[in-house]
Rosetta silent file (secondary structure, phi, psi, omega in degrees, C-alpha in Angstrom):
SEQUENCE: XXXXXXXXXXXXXXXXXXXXXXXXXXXXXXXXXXXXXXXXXXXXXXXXXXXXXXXXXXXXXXXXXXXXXXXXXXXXXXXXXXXXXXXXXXXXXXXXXXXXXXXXXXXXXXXXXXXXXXXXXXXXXXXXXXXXXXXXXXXXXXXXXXXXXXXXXXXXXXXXXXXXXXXXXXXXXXXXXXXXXXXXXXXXXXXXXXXXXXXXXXXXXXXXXXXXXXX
SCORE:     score description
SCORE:     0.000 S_00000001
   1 L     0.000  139.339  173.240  201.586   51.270  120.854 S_00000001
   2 L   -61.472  123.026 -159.703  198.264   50.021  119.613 S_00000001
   3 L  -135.873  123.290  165.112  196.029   49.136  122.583 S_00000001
   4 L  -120.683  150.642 -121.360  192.644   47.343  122.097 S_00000001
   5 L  -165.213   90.213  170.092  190.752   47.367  125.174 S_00000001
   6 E   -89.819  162.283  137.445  187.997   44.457  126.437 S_00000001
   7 L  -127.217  112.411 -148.801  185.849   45.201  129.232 S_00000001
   8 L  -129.675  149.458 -138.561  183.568   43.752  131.388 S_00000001
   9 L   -67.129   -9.719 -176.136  180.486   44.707  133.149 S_00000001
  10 L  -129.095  134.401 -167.081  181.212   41.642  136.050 S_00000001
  11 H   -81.939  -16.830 -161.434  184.444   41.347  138.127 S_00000001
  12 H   -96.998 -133.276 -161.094  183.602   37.404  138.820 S_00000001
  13 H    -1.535  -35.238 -174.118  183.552   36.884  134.941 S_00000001
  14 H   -65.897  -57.494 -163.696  186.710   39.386  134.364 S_00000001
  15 L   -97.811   -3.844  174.491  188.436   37.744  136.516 S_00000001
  16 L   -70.597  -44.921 -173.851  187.235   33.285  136.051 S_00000001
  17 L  -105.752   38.274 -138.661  186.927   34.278  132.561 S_00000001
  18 L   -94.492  117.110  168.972  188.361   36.780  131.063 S_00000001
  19 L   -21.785  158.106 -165.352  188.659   37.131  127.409 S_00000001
  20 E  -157.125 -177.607  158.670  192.141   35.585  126.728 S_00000001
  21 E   -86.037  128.540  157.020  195.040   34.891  123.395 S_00000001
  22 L   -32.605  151.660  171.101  194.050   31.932  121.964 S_00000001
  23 L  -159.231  160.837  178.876  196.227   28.854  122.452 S_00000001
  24 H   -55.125   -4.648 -169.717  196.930   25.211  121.361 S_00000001
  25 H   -60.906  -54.806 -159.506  195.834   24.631  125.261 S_00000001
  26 H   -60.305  -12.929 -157.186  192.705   25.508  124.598 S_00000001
  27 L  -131.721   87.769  170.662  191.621   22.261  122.487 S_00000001
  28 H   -29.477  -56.640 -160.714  191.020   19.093  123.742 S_00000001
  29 H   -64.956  -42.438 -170.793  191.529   17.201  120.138 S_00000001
  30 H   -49.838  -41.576 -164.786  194.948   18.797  119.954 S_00000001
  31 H   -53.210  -77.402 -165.429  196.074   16.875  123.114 S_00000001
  32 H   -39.551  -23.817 -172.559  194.339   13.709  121.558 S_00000001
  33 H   -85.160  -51.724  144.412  196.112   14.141  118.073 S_00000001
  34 H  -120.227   53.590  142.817  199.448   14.515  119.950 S_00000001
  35 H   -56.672  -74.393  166.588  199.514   11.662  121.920 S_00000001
  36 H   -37.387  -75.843 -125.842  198.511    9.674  118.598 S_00000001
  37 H   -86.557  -36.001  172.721  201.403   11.058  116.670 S_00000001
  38 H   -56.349  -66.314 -176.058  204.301   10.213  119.608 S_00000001
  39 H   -54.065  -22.700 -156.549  202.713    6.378  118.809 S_00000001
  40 L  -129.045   70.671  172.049  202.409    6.795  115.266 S_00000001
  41 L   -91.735    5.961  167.071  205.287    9.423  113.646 S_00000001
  42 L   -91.744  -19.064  168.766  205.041    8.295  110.168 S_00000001
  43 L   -79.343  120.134 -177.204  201.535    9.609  109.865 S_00000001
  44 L   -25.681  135.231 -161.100  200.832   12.753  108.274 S_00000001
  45 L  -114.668   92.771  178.606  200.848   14.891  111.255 S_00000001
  46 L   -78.965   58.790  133.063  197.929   17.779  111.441 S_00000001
  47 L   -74.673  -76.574 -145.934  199.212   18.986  114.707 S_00000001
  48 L   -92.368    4.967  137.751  201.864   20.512  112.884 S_00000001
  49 L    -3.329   84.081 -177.993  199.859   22.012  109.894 S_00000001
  50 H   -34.060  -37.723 -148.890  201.322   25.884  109.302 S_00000001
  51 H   -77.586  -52.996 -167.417  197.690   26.971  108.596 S_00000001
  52 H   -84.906  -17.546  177.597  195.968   25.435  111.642 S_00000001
  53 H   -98.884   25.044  142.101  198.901   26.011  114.524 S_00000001
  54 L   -96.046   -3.098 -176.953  199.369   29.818  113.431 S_00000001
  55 L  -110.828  -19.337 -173.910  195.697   30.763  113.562 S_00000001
  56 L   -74.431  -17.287  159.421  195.393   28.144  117.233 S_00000001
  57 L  -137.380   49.886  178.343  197.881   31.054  118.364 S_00000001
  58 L  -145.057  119.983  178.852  196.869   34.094  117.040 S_00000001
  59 L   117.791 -155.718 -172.490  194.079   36.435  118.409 S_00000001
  60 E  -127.678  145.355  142.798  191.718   36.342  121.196 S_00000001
  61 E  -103.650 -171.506  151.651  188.681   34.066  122.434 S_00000001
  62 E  -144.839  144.388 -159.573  185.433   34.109  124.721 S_00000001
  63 E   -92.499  153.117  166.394  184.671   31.885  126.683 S_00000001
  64 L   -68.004  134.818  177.651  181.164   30.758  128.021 S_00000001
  65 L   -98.061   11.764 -173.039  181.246   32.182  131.680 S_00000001
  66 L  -154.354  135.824  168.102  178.293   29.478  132.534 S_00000001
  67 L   -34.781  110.151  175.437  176.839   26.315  131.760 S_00000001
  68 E   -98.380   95.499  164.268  174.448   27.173  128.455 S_00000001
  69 E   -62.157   95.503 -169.657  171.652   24.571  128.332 S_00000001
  70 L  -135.407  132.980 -160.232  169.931   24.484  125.083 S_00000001
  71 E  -130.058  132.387 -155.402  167.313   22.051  123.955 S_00000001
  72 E  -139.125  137.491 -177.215  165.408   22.047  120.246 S_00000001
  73 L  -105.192    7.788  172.534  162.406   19.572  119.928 S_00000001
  74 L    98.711  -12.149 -176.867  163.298   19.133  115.575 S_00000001
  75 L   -43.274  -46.851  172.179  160.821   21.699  114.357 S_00000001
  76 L    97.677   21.314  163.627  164.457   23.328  113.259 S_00000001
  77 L  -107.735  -57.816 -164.322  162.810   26.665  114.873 S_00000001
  78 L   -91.675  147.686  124.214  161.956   26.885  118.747 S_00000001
  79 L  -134.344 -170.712  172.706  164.253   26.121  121.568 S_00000001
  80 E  -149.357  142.420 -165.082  164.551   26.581  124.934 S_00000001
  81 L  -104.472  171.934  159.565  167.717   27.592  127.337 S_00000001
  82 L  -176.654  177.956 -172.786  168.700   27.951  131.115 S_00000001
  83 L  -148.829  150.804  122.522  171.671   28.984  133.197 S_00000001
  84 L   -36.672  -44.794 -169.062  172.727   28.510  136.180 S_00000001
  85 L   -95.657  117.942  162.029  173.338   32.229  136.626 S_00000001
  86 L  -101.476  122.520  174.868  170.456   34.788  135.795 S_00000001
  87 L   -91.154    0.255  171.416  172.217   37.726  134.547 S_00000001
  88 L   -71.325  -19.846 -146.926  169.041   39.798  134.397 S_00000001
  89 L  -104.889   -0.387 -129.669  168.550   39.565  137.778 S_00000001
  90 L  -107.708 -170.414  162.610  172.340   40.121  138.375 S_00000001
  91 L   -42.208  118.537 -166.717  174.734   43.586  138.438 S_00000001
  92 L    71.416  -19.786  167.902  173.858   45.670  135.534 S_00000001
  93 H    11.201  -57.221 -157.827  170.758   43.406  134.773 S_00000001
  94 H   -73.519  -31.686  177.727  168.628   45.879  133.141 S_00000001
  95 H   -57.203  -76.057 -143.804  171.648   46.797  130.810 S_00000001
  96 H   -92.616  -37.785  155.190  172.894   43.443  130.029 S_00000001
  97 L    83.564  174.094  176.621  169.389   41.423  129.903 S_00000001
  98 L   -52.454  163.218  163.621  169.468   37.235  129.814 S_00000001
  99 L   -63.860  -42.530 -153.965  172.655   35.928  128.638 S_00000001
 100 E  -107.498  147.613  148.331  170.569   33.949  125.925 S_00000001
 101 E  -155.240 -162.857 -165.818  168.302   35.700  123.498 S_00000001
 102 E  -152.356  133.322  130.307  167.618   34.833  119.706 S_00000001
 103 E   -35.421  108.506  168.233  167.465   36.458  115.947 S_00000001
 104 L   -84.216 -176.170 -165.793  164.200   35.105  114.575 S_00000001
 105 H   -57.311  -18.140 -168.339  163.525   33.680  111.254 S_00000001
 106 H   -81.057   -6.329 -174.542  162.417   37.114  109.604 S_00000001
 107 H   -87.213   -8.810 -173.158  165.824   38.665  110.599 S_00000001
 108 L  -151.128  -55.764  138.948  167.907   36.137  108.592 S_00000001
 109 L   -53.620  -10.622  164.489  166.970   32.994  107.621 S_00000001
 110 L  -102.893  -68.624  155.928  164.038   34.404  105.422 S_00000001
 111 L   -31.052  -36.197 -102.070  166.956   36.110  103.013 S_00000001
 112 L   166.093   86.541 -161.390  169.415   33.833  103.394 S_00000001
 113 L   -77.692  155.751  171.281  169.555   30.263  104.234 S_00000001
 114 L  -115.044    0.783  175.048  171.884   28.694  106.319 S_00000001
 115 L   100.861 -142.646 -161.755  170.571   24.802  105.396 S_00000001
 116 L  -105.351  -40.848 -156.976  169.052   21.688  106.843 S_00000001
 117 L   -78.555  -59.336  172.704  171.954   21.687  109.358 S_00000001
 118 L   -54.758  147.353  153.084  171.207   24.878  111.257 S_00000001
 119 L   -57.293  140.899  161.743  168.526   26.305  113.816 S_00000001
 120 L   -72.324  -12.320 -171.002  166.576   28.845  111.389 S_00000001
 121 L   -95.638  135.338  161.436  166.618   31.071  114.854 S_00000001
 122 E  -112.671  121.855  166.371  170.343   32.356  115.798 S_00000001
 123 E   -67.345  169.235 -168.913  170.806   32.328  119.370 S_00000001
 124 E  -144.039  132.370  165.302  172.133   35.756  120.650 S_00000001
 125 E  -115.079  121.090 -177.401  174.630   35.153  123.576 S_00000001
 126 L   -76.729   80.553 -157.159  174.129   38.546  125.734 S_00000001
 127 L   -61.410  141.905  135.987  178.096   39.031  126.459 S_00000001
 128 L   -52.846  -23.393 -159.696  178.854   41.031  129.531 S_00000001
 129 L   -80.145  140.374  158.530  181.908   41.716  127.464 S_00000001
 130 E  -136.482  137.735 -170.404  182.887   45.318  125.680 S_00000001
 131 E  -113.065  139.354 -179.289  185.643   46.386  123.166 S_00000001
 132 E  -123.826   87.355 -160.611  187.245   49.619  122.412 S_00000001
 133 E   -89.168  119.194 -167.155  189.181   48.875  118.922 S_00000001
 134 L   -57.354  168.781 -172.021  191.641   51.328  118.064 S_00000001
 135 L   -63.757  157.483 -164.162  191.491   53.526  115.048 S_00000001
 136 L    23.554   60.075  158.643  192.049   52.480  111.985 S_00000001
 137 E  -152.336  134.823  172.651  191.621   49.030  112.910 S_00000001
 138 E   -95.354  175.864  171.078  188.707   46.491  112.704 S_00000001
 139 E  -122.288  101.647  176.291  188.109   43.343  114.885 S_00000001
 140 E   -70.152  107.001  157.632  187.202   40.276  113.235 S_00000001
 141 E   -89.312   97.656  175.149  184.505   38.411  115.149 S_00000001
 142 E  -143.304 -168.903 -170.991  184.289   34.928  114.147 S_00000001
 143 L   -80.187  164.753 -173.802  183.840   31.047  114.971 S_00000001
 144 L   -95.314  165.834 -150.651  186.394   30.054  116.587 S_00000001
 145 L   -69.520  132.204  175.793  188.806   27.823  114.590 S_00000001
 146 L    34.923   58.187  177.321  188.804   24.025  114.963 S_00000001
 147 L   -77.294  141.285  157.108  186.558   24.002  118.417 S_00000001
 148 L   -65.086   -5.012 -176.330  185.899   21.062  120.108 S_00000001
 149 L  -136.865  132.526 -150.347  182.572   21.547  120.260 S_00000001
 150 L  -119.116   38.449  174.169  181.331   21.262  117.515 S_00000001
 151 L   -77.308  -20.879  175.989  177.179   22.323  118.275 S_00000001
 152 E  -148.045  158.208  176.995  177.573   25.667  117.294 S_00000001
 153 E  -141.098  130.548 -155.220  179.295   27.904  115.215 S_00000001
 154 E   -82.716  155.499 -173.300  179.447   31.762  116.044 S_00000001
 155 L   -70.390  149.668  179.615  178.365   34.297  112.913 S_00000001
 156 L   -94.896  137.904  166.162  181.204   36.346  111.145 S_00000001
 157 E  -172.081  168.877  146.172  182.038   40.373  111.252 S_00000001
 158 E   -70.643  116.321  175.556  183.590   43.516  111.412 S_00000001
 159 E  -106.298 -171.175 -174.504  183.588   45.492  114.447 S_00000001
 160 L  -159.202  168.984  133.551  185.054   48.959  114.982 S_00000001
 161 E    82.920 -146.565  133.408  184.803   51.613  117.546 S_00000001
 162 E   -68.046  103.966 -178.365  182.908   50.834  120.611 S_00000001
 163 E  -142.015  146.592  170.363  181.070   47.822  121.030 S_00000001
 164 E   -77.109  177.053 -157.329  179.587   45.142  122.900 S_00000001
 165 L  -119.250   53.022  160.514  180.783   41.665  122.226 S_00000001
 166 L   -79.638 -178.968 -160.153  177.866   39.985  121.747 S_00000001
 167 E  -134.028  140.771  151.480  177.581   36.561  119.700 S_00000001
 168 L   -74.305   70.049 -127.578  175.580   35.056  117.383 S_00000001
 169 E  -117.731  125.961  138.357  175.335   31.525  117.127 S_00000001
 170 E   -45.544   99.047 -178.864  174.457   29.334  114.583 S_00000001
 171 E   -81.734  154.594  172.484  172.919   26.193  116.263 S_00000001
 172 L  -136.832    8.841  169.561  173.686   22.657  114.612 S_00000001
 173 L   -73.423   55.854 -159.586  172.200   20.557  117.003 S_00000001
 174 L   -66.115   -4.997 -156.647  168.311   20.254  115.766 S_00000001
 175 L  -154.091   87.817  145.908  166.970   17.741  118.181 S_00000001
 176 E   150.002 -137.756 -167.474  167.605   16.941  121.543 S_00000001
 177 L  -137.885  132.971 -171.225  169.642   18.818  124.893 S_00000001
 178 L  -154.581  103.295 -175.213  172.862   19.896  124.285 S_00000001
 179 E   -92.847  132.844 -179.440  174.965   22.144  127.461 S_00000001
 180 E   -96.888   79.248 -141.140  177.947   24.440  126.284 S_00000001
 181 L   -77.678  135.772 -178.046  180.261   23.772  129.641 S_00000001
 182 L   -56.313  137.786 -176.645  181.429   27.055  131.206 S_00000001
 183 L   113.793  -28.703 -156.626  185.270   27.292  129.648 S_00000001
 184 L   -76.204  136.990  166.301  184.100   26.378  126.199 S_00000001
 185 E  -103.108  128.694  165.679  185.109   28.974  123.558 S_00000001
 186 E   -70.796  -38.087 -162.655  182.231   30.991  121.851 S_00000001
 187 E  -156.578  159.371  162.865  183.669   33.396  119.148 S_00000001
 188 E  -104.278  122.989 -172.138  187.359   34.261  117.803 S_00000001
 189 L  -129.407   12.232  119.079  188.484   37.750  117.237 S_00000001
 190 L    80.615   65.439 -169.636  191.529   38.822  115.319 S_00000001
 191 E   -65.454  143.633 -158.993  192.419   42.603  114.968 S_00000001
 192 E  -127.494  152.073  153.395  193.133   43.471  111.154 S_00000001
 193 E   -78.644  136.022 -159.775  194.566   46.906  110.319 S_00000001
 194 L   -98.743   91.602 -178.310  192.460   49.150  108.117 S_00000001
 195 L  -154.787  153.556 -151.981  194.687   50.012  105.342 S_00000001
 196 L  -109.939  118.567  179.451  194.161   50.017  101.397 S_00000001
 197 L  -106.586  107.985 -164.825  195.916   47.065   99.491 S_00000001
 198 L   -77.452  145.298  171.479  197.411   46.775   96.084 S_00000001
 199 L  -152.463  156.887  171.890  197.081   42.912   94.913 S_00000001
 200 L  -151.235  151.922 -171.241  197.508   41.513   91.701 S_00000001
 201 L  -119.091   98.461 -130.729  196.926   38.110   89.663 S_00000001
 202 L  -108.619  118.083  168.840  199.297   36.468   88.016 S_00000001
 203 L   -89.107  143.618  165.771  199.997   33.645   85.640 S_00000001
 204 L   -92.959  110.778  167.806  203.194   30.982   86.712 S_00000001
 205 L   -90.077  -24.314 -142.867  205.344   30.097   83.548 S_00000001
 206 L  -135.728  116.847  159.346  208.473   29.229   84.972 S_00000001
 207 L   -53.543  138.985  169.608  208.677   26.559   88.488 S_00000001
 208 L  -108.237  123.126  162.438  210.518   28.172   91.633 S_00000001
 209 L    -2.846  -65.219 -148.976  212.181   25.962   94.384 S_00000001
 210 L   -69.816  -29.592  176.800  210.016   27.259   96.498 S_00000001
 211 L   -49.144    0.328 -178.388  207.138   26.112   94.929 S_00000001
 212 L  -116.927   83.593  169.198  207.729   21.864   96.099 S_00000001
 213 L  -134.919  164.719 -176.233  206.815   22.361   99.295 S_00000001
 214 L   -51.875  121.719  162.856  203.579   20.056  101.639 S_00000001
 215 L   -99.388    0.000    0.000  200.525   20.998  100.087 S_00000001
């Protein structure tokens, strides 16, 4: 059996917080959407979407394991953070470093823009968390899908091997104080099998049944 394997450097966080499978649970709007839909059942119903309730239960998330405070004065550069919890000071400390740290502009944002909407700085969330993804498989680290909160959005990648799980964040908040509530999911991660794929592209002459289906 295929075993991919988080781990984490603090047993309080392993066990409040513990990486987890995503679920429709997890999302506040879902609730609110069906509620609406019991009053309303003639209205197109995106609860029940294929696309968005198969990816709302497939994979893993992480979670904040603390209250992130982070406040941007509009420059669209600088902020400034706090925690409750200093994990420098904490178990593993010297390893594991603040929770918060940041990509500056020369590492990203001077190639590449991400727009008017974004911090040019990407926050770095210092995860306690570590993954051991089995062979010939990667782990897709991305934002996670239809969040409720909708201040940040974590950076996309491929891991492999051994790694820590830290996150990247893409702030969208430019102005003001904005706290990331311990519970809140940070990043999505999805294990994809590493295997070489024939695909081909196709013109359609001739309609199939199947093809009159919801788009």
């Amino acid at each position: 059996m295929t075993q991919l394997t988080f781990s984490c450097f603090l047993e309080k966080v392993k066990d409040t917080y513990p990486i987890e499978k995503i679920s429709v649970n997890h999302f506040k709007w879902l609730e609110k959407a069906n509620n609406y839909y019991k009053d309303n059942p003639q209205s197109p119903q995106t609860n029940k979407c294929p696309g968005i309730s198969s990816i709302l239960q497939t994979g893993w998330i992480q979670r904040a394991y603390q209250d992130i405070t982070i406040t941007t004065n509009g420059d669209g550069t600088n902020f400034e953070w706090r925690t409750p919890y200093d994990q420098k000071r904490g178990k593993f400390g010297e390893l594991l470093d603040d929770y918060v740290s940041f990509h500056d502009y020369s590492q990203l944002e001077k190639f590449r823009s991400s727009g008017d909407h974004c911090l040019n700085t990407v926050i770095k969330i210092q995860s306690p968390w570590h993954v051991s993804v089995p062979k010939n498989y990667y782990l897709l680290s991305t934002a996670v899908p239809y969040n409720d909160d909708n201040s940040f959005s974590a950076a996309t990648g491929l891991l492999k091997g051994d790694r820590y799980l830290n996150i990247q964040l893409f702030w969208h908040k430019l102005k003001g104080t904005h706290t990331i509530k311990a519970g809140t999911p940070l990043c999505y991660y999805l294990l994809i099998e590493r295997k070489k794929m024939n695909y081909k592209i196709k013109l359609i002459k001739k309609i199939k049944e199947t093809y009159y289906h919801v788009k």
